[in-house]
C-alpha positions as CSV (number, residue, x, y, z in Angstrom):
1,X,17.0,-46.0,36.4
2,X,15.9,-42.8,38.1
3,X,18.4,-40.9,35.2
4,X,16.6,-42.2,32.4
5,X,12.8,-41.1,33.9
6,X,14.7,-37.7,34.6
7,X,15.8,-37.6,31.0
8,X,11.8,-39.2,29.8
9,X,9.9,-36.4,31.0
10,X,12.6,-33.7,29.9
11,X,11.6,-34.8,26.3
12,X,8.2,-35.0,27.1
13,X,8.1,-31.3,28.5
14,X,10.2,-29.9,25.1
15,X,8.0,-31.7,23.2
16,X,4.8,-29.7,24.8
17,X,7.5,-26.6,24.7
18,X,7.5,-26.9,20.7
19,X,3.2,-27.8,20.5
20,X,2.7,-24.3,22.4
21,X,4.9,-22.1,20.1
22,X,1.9,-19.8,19.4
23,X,4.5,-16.7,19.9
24,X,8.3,-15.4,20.0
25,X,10.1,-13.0,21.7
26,X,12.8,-10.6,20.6
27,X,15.2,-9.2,23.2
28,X,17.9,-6.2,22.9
29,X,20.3,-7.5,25.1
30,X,22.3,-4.6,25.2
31,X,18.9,-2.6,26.9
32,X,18.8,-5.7,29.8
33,X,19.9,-5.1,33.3
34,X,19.6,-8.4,34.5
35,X,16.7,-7.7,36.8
36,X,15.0,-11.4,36.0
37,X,11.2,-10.2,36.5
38,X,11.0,-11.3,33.4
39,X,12.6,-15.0,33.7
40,X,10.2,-15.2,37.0
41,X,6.9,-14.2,35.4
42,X,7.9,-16.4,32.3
43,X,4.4,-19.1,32.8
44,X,6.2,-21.0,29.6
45,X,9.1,-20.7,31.3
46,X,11.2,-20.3,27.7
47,X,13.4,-17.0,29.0
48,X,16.9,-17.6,30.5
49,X,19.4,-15.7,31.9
50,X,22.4,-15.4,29.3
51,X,26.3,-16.6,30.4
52,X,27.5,-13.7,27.8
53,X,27.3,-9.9,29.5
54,X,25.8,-7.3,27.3
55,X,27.7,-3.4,26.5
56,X,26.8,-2.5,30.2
57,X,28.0,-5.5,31.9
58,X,24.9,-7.5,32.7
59,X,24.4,-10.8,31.8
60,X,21.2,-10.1,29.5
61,X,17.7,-12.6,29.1
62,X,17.8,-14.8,26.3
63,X,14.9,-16.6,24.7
64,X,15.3,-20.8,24.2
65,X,13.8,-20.5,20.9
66,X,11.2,-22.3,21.1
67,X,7.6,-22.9,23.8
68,X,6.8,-19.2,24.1
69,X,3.0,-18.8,24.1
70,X,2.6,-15.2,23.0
71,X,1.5,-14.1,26.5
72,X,3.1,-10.8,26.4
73,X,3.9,-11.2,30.7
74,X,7.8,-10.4,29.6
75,X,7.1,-7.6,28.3
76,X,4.9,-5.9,30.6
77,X,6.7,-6.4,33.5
78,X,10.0,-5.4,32.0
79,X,10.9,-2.2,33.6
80,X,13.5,-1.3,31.1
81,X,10.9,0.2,27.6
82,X,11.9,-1.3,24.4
83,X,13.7,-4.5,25.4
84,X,11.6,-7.1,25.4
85,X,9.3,-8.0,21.9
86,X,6.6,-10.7,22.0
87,X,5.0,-11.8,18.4
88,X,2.3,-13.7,18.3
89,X,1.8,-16.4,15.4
90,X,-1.0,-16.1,13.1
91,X,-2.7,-19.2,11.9
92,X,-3.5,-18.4,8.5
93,X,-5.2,-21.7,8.0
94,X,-8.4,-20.0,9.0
């Protein structure tokens, strides 16, 4: 029983993941150094740390693909210039 709550509010949270896409982020993984600041200051929580190492050895950040809220926190406190890219959506509705 306490497997399929567990399982309940996983869906529940990717669900609200997907509603907050307002942004992405792009990540040269071959620039990473595996530092995590990134993964830690991540308030969407929507950057991992990669099982496939990058030209210098380090297992890079990836982004999940989806939940990322445009915040731009990744990519100021990356200390390595030009790895990390955060787009924000437009709505063009308005």
């Amino acid at each position: 029983m306490l497997k399929s709550q567990n399982s309940k509010n996983k869906s529940r949270s990717e669900s609200d993941k997907t509603k907050l896409s307002r942004g992405r982020v792009e990540i040269e993984a071959d620039l990473c150094k595996e530092c995590g600041l990134c993964v830690e200051a991540c308030p969407a929580g929507v950057l991992r740390i990669s099982q496939r190492l990058n030209k210098m050895g380090y297992h890079s950040v990836e982004y999940t693909g989806e939940g990322c809220t445009g915040c731009g926190i990744c990519f100021y406190i990356c200390p390595e210039p030009g790895t990390i890219k955060v787009y924000k959506n437009i709505n063009e509705s308005n």
